[in-house]
Residue frames relative to the residue before (quaternion, step in Angstrom):
aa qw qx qy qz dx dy dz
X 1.0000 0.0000 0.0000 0.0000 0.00 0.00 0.00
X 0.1018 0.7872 -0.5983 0.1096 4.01 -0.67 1.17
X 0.5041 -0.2939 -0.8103 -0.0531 1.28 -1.69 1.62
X 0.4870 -0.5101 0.5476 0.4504 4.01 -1.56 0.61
X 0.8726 0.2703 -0.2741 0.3006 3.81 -0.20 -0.05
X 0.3500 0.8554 -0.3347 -0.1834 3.23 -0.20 -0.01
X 0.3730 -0.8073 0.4253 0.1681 3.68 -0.52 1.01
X 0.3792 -0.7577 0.5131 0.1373 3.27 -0.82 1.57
X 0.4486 -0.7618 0.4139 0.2170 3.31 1.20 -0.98
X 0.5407 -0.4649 0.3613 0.6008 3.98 -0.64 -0.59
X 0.0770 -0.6402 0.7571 -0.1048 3.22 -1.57 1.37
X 0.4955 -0.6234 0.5625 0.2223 3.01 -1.59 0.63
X 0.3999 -0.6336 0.5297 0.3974 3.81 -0.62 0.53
X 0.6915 0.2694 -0.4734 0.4744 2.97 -1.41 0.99
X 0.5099 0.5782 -0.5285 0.3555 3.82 0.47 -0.42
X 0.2750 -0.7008 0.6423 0.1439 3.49 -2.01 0.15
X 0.0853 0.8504 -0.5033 -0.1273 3.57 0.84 0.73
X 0.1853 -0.8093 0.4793 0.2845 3.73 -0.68 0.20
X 0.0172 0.8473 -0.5158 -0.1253 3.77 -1.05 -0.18
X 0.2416 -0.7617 0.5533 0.2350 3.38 -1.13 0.46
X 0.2025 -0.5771 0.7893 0.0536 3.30 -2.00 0.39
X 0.4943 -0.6522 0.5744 -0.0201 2.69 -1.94 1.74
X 0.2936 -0.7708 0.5626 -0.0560 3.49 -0.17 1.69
X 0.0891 0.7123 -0.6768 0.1633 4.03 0.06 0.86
X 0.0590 0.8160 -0.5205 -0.2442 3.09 -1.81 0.32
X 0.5195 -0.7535 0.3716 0.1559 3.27 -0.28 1.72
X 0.6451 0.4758 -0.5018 0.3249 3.72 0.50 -0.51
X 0.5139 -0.6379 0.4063 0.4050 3.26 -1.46 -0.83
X 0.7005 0.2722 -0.4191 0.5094 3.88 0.65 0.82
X 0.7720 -0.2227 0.3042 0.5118 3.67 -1.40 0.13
X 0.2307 -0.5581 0.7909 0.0990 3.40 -1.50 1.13
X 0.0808 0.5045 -0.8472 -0.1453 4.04 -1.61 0.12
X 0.2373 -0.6789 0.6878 0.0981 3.26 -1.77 1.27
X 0.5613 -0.5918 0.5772 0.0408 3.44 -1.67 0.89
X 0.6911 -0.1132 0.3643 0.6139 3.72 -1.38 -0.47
X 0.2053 -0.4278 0.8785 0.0562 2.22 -2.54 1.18
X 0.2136 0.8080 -0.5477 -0.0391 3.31 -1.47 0.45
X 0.4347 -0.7520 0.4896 0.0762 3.83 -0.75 0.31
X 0.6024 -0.5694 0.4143 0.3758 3.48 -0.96 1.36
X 0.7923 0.1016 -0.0160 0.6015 4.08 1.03 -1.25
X 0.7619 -0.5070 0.3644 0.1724 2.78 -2.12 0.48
X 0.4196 0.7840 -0.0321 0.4564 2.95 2.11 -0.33
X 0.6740 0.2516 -0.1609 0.6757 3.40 1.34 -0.37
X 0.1374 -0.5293 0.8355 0.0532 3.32 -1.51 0.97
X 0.0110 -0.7419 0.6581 -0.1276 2.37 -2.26 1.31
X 0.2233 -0.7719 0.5888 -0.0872 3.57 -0.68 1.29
X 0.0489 0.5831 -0.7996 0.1352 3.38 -1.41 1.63
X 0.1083 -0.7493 0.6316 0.1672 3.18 -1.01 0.89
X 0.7015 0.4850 -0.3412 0.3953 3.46 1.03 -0.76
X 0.0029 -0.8841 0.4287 0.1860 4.13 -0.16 0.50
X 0.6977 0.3096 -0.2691 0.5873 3.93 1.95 0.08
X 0.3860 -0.6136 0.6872 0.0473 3.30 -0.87 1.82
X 0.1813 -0.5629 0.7945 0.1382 3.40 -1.36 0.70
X 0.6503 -0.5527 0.2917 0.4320 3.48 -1.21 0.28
X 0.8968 0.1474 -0.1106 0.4022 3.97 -0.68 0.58
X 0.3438 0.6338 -0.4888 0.4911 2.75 1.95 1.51
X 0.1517 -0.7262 0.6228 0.2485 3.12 -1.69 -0.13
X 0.3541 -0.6528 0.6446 0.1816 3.19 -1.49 -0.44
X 0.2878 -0.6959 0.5966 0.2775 3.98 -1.60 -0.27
X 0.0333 -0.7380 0.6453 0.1943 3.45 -0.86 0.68
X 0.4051 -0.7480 0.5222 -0.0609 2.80 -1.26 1.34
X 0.1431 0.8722 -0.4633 0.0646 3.58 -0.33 1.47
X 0.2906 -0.8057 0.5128 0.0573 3.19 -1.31 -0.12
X 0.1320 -0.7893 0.5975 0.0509 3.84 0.51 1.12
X 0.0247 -0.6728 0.7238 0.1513 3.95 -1.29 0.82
X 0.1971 -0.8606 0.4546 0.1178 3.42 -0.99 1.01
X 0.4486 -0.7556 0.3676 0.3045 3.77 -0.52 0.91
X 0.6748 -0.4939 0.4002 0.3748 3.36 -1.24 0.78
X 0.7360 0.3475 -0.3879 0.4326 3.54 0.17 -0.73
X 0.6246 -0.4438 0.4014 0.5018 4.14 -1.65 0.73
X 0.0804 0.8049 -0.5865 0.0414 3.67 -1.10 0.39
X 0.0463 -0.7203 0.6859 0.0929 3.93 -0.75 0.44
X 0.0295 0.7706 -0.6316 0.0798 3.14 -0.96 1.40
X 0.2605 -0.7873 0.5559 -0.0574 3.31 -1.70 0.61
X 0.3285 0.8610 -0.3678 0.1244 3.01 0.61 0.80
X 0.4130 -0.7019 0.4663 0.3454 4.12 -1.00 0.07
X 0.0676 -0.7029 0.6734 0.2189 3.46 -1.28 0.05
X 0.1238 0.8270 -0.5441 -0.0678 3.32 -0.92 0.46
X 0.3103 -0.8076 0.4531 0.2150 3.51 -1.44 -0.09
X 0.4808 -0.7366 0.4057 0.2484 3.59 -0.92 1.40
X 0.3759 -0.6412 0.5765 0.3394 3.36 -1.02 -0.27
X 0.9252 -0.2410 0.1051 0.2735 3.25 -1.00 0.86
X 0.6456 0.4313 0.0814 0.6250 3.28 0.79 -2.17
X 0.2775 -0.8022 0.4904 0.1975 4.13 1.01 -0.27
X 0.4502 0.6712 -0.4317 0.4006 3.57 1.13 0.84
X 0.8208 0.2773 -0.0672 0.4949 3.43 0.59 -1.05
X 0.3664 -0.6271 0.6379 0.2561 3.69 -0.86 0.61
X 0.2420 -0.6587 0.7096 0.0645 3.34 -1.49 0.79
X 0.8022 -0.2855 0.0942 0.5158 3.91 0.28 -0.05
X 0.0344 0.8212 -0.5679 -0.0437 3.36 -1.02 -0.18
X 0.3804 -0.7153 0.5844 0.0462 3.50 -1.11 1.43
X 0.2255 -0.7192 0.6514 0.0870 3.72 -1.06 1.35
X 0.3295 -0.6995 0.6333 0.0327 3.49 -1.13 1.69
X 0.0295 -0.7824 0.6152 -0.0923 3.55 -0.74 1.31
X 0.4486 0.6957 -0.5380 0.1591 3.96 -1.19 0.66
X 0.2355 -0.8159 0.4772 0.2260 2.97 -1.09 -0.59
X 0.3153 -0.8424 0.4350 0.0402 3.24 -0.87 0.63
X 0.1895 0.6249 -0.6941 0.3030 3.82 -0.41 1.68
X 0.6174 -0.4750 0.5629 0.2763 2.43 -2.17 0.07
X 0.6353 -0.5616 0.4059 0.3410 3.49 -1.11 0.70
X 0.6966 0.0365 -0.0753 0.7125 3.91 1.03 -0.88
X 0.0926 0.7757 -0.6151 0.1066 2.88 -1.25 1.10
X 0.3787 -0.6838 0.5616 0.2713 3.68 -1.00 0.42
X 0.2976 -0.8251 0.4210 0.2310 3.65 -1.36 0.48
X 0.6040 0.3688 -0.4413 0.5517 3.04 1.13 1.19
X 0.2452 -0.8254 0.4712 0.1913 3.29 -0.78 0.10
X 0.7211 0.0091 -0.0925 0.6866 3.34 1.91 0.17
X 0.3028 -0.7695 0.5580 0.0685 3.11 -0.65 1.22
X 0.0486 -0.8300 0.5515 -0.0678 3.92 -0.53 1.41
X 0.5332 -0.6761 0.5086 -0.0021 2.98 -0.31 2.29
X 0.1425 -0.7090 0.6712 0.1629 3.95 0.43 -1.13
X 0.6689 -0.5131 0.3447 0.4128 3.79 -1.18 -0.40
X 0.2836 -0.6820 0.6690 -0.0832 2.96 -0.73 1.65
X 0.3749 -0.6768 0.6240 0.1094 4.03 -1.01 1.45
X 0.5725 -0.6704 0.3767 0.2845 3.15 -0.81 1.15
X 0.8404 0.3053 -0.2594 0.3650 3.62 -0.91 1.12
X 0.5558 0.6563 -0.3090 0.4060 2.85 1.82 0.12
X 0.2678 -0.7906 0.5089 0.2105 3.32 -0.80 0.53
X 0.0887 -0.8809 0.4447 0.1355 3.93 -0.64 1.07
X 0.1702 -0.7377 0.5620 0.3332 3.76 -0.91 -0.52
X 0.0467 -0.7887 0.6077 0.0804 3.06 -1.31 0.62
X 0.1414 -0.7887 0.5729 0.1727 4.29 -0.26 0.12
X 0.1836 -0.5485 0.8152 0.0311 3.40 -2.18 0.57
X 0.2205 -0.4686 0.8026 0.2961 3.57 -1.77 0.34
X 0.4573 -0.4469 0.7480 0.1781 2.66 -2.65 -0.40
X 0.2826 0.7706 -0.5691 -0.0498 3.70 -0.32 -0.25
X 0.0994 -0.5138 0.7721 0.3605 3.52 -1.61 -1.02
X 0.6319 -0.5888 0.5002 0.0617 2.21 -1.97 1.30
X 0.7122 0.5729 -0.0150 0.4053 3.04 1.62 -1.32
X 0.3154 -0.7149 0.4417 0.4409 3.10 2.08 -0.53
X 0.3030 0.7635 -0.4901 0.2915 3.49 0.90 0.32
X 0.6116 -0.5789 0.4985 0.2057 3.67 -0.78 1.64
X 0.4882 0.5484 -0.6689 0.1157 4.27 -0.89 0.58
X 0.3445 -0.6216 0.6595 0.2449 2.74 -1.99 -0.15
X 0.7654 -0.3317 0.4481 0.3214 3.47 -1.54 0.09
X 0.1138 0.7587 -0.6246 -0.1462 3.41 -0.30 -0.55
X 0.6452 -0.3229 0.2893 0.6291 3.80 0.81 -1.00
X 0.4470 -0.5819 0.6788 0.0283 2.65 -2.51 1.07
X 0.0428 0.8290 -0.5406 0.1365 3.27 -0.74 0.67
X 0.1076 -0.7742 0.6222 0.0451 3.49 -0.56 1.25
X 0.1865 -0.7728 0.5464 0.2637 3.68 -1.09 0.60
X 0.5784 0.3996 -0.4810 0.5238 3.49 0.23 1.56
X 0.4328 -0.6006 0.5191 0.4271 4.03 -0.97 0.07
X 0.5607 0.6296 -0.4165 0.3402 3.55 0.91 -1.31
X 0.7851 0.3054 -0.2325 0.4861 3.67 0.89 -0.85
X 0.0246 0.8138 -0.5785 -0.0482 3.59 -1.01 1.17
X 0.4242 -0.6485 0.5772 0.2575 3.36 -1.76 -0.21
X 0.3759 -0.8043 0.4537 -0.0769 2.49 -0.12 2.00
X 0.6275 -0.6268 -0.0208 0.4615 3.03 1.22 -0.56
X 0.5227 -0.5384 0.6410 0.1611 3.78 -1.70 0.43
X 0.3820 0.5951 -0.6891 0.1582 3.13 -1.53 0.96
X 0.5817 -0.5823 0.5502 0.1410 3.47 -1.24 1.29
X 0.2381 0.7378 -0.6126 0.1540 4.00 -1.03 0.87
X 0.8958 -0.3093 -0.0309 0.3176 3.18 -0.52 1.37
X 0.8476 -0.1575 0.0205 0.5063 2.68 1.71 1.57
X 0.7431 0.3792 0.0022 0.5513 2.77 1.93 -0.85
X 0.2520 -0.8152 0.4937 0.1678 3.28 -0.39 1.59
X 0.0904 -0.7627 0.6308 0.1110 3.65 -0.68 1.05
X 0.2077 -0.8272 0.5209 0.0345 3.41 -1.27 1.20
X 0.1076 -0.7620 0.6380 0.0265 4.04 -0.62 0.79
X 0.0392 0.7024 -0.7053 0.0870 3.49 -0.75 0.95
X 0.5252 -0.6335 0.5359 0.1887 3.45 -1.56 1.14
X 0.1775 0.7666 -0.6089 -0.1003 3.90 -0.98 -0.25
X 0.0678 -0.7585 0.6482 -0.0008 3.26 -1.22 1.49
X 0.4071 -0.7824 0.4695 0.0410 2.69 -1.52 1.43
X 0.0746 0.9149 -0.3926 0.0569 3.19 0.67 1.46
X 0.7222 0.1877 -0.2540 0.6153 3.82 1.00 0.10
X 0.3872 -0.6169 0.5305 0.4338 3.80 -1.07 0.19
X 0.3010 0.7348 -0.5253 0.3058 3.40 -1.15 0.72
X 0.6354 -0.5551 0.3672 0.3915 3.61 -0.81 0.11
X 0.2128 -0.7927 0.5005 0.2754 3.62 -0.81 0.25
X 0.0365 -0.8704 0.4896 0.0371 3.84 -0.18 0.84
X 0.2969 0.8727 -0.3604 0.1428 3.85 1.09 0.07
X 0.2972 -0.8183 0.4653 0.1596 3.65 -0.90 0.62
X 0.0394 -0.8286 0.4967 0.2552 3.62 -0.76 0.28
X 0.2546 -0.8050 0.5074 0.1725 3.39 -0.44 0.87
X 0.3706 0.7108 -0.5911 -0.0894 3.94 -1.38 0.30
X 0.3879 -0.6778 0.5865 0.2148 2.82 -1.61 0.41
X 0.3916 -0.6239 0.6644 0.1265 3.19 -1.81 0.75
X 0.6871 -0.4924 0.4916 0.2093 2.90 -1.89 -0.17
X 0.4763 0.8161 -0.1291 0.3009 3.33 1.35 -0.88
X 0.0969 -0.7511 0.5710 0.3169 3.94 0.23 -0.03
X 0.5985 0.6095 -0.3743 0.3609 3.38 0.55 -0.54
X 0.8218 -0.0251 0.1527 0.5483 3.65 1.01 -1.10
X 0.0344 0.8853 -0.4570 0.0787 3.36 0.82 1.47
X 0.8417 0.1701 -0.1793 0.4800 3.43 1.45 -0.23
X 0.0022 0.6878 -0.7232 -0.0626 3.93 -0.90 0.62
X 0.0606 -0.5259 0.8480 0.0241 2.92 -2.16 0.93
X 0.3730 -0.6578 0.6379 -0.1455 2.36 -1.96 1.68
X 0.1895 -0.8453 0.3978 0.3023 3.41 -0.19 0.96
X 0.1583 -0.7216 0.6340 0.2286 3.84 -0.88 -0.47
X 0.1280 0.7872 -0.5835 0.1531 3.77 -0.79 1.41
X 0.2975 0.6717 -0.6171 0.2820 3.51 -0.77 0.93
X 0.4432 -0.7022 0.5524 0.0733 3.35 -1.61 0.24
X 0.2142 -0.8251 0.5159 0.0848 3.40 -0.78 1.15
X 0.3553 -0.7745 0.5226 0.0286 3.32 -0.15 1.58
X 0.3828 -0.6271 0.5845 0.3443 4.09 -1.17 0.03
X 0.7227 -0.4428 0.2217 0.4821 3.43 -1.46 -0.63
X 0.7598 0.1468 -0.0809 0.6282 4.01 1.64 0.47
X 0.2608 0.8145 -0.5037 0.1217 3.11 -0.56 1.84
X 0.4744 -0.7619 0.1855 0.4000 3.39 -0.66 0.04
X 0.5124 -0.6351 0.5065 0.2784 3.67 -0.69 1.52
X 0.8574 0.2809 -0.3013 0.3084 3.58 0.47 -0.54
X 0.8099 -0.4150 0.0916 0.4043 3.73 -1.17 0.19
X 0.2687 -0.7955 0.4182 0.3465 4.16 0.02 0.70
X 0.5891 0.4823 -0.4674 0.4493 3.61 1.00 0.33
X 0.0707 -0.8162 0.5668 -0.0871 3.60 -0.87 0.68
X 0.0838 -0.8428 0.5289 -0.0531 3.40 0.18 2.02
X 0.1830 -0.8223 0.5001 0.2005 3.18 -0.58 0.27
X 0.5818 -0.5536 0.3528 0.4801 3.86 0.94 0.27
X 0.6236 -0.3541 0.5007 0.4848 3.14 -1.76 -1.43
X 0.0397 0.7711 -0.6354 0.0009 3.36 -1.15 1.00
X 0.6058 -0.3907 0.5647 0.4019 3.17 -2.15 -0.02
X 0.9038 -0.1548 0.3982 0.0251 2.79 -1.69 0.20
X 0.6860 -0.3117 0.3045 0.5826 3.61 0.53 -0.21
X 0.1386 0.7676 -0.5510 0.2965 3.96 1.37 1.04
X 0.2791 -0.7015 0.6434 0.1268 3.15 -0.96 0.37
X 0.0790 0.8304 -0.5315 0.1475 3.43 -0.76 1.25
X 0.4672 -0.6633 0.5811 0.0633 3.60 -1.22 1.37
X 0.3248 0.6632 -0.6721 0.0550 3.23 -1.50 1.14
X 0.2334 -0.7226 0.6238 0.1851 3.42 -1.03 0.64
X 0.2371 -0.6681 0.7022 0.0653 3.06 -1.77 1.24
X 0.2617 -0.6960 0.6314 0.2199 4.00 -1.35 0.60
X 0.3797 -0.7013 0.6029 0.0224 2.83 -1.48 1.45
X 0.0970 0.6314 -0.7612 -0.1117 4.30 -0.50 0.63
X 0.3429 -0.7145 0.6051 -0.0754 2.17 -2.37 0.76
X 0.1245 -0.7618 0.5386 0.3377 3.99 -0.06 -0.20
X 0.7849 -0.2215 -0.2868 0.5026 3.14 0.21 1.31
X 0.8554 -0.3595 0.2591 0.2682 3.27 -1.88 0.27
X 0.6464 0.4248 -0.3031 0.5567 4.06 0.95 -1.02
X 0.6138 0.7058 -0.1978 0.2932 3.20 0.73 -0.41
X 0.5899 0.5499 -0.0317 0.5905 3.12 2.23 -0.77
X 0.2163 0.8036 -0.4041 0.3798 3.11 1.50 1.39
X 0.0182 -0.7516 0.6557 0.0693 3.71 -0.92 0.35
X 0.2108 -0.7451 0.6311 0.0461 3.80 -0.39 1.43
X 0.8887 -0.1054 0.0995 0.4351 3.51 0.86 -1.16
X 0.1473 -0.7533 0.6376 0.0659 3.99 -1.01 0.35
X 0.1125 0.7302 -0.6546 0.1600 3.56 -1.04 1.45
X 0.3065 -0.6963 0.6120 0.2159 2.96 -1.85 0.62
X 0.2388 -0.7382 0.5480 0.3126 3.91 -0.84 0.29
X 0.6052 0.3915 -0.5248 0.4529 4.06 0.83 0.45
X 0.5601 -0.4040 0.6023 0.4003 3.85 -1.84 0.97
X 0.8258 0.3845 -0.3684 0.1858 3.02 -0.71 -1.31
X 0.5503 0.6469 -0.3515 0.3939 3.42 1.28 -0.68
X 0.0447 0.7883 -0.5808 -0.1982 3.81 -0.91 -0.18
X 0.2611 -0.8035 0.5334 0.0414 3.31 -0.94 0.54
X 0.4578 -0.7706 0.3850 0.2200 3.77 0.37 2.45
X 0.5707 -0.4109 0.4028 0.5858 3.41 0.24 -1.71
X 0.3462 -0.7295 0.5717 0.1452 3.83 -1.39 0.13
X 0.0711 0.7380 -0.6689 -0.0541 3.69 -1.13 0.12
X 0.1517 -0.7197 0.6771 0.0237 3.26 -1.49 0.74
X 0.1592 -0.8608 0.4819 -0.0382 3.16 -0.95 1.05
X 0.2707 -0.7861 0.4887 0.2646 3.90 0.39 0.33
X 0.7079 -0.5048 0.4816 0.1104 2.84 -1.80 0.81
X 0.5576 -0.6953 0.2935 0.3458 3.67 -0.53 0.52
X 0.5334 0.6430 -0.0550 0.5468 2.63 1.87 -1.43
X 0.2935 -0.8537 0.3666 0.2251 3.49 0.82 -0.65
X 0.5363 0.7042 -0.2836 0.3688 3.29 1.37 0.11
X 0.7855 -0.0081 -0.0050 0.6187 3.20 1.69 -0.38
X 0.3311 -0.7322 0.5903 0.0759 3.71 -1.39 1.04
X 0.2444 -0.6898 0.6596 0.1713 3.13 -1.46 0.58
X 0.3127 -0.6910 0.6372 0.1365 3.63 -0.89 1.61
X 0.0999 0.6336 -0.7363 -0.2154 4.15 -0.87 0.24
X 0.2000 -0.6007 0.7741 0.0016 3.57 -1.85 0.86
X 0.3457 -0.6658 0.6575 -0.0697 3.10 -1.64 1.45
X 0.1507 0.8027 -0.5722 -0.0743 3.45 0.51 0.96
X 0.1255 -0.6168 0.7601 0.1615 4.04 -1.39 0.01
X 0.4340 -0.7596 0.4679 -0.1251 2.77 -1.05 1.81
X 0.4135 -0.7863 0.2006 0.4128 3.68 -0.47 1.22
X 0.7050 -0.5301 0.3215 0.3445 3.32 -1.09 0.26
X 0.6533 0.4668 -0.2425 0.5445 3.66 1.50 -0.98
X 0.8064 -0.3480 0.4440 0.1775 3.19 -1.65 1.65
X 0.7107 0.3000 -0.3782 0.5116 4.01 -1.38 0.59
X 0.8273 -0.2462 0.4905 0.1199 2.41 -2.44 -0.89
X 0.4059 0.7814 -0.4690 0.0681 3.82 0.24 0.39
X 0.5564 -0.6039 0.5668 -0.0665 3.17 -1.61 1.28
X 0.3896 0.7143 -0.5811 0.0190 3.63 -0.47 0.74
X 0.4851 -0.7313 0.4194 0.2323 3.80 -0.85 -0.57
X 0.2723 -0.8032 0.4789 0.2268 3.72 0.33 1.01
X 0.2878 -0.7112 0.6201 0.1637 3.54 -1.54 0.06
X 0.1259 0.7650 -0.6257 -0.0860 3.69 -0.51 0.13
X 0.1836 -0.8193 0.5354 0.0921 3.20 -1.06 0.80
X 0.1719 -0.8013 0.5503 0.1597 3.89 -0.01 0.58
X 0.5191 -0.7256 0.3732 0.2546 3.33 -1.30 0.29
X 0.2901 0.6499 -0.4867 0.5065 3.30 1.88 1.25
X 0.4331 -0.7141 0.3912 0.3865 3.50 1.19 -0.81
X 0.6836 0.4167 -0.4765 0.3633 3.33 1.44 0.95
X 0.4383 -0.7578 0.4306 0.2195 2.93 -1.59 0.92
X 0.3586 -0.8071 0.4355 0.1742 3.41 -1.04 0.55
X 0.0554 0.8999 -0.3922 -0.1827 3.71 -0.53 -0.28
X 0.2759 -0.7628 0.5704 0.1286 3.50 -0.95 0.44
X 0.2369 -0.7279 0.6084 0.2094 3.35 -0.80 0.47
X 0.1322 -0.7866 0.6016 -0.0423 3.53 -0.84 1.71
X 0.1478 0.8150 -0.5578 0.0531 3.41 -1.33 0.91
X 0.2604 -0.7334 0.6204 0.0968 3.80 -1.41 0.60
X 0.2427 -0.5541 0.7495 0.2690 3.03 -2.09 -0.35
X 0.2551 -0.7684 0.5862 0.0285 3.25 -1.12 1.08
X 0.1784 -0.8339 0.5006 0.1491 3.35 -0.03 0.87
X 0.4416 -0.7105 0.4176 0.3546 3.51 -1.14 0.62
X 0.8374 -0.4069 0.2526 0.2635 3.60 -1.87 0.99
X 0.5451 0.3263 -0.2748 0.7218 3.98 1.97 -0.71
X 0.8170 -0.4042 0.3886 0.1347 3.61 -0.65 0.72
X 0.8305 0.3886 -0.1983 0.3463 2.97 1.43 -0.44
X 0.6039 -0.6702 0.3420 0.2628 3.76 -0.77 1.76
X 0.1941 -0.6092 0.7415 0.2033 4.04 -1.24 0.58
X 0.2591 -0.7064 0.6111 0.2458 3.25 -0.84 0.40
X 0.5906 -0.6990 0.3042 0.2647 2.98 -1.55 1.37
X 0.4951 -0.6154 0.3631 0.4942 4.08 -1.20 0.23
């Protein structure tokens, strides 16, 4: 089979490049060929001819569909003999597969951003292919988020965009540009992060406590960030369910000062099931925080409810 390698090269996802391979047989009596098959599902293949007299050939005929997403693949095709025991040759499929302009992030994660702060973050543009584009425009689909700025460098479009954090809340924002390219006139870029006040919690707001006893008494610590140190104050800690009780807490600050560690002593209700309550922290900025806290309570004979 010739050629043993062949290299497809850069391809756009979604393309179908095809190729052939030169089927000869070299021995000295009649060859009958068998299955064709491929490392993936991904390649179609076609032999019409399946009995080589001696110092004939044939064409195999193929057909690689690539997936939308960027992908380097490697795969074999080969061909059985007759009886489906023995390989008879086999050809190694080599390329790759991007878009011609492409960006090298595909979401851009801000993390928690204190309220009023303003951040930067950047992306390039490139081709992989060395493929000629231009810019055409940047576009942000919020004001809070700008382009700060854009400049072209040896091919490469480097991008700075501004983000202000002007309400607390999640950030979900898109950037959007277009090229020059037919092939890939538009990328969006996401932009995700959270805007946090002047004291929030760094750690998770769900709080499971497991399987327990009865009225058990059980320890967890939650972390408290902060944009600055005085600020890392606990004044107070409540639950809003009766059934719930709450032992005692302590919070201790970081050396660094940027963040505390609250421990809570919860005691768990006494009744059997599922229960569900909701913590308060109060800081001595005056905001309050919550977590949602929950358990299984197993029943008084040993035996477990499973949770909803």
């Amino acid at each position: 089979m010739e050629p043993g390698v062949i290299n497809l090269g850069f391809l756009c996802p979604g393309e179908s490049p095809s190729f052939r391979v030169r089927v000869r047989n070299v021995g000295g009596g009649a060859l009958k060929l068998g299955e064709v098959a491929a490392s993936c599902g991904c390649t179609d293949l076609e032999l019409p001819i399946r009995h080589l007299p001696p110092g004939k050939e044939t064409e195999l005929r193929g057909r690689v569909r690539l997936s939308l997403k960027e992908e380097v693949f490697n795969h074999v095709v080969w061909i059985m003999d007759a009886g489906g025991k023995n390989r008879l040759g086999q050809v190694f499929l080599r390329g790759r597969a991007t878009w011609p302009v492409q960006a090298n992030a595909e979401v851009l994660h801000l993390g928690r951003i204190p309220l009023g702060r303003r951040v930067r973050t950047a992306f390039q543009v490139y081709s992989a292919q060395r493929a000629p584009f231009e810019i055409l425009s940047i576009e942000a689909s919020a004001p809070h988020v700008r382009i700060a700025r854009h400049r072209m460098h040896q091919g490469r479009a480097n991008v700075t965009i501004e983000v202000d954090a002007l309400s607390v809340g999640e950030i979900d924002e898109v950037v959007t540009v277009r090229t020059s390219h037919p092939q890939r006139p538009l990328l969006m870029i996401a932009v995700k992060g959270a805007v946090c006040g002047d004291v929030w919690l760094a750690s998770h707001h769900r709080v499971f406590l497991g399987l327990r006893k009865p009225g058990e008494r059980v320890e967890r610590p939650l972390v408290l960030g902060c944009a600055a140190p005085e600020l890392c104050q606990v004044t107070g800690v409540w639950l809003d369910a009766q059934d719930w009780q709450l032992a005692e807490w302590h919070c201790s600050n970081h050396p660094l000062g940027r963040t505390a560690v609250l421990r809570i002593a919860f005691v768990v209700p006494e009744r059997p099931g599922n229960h569900k309550c909701t913590l308060h922290v109060v800081t001595a900025s005056g905001i309050s925080l919550t977590a949602d806290v929950s358990c299984i309570v197993e029943a008084n004979d040993g035996g477990k409810l499973s949770g909803c």
